[in-house]
C-alpha positions in Angstrom: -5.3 29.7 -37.4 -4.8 25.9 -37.6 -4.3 23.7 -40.4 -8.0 22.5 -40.5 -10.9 24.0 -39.4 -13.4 21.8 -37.1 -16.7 23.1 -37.7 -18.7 22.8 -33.9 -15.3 22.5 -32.4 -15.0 23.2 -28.2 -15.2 27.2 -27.4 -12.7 28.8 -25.5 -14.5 28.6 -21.8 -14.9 25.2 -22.7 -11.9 24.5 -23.3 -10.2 26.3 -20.8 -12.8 24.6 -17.9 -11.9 21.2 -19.6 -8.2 21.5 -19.2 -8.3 23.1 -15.7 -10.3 20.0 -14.6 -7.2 17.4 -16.1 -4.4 19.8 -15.0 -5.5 19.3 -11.3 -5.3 16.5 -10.6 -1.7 16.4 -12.4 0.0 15.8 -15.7 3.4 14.7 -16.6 3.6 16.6 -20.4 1.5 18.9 -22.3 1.6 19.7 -26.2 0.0 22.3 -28.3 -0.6 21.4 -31.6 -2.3 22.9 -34.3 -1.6 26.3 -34.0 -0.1 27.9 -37.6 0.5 31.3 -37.7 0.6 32.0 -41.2 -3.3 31.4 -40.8 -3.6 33.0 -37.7 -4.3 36.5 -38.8 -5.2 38.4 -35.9 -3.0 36.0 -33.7 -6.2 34.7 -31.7 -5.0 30.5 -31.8 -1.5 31.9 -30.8 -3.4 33.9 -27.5 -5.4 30.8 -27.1 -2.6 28.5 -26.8 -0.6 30.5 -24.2 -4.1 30.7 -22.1 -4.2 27.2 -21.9 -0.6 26.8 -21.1 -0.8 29.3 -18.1 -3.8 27.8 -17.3 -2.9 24.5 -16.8 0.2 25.9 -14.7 -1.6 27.7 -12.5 -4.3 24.7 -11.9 -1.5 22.4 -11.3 0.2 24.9 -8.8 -3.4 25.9 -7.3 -3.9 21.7 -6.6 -0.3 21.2 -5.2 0.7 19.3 -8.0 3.5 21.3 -9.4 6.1 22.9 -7.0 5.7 20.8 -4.5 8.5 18.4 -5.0 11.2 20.9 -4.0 11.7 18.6 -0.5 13.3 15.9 -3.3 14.9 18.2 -5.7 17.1 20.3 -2.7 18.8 17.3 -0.4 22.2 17.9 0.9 25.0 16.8 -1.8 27.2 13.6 -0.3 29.8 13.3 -1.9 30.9 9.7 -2.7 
């Protein structure tokens, strides 16, 4: 359910293929919007959503471009 209907809107595959191809090569913040339960009745925006969020995880790990930073994140503490 969202708050306004798009008639000829993207499908689902589309979708999904459109934000596998932007996740790979990287992104620095993702946002899902329009997804209102109250007018999702059989919770199918809701399922939708969390697609495209593990999607977009999975193409970013897949590409290298999440989880590859841990060589930054893990140096030795020095203390001052």
């Amino acid at each position: 359910g969202t708050g306004w209907p798009e008639p000829g809107g993207l499908l689902p595959r589309e979708a999904l293929k459109l934000v596998g191809l932007v996740a790979k090569e990287g992104l620095c913040g993702m946002e899902i919007v329009e997804v209102s339960p109250p007018y999702d009745h059989a919770d199918i925006t809701s399922l939708m959503a969390l697609r495209i969020v593990v999607d977009t995880l999975g193409a970013m790990v897949s590409h290298g471009k999440l989880g590859n930073h841990k060589h930054i994140i893990d140096k030795p503490f020095v203390p001052f």
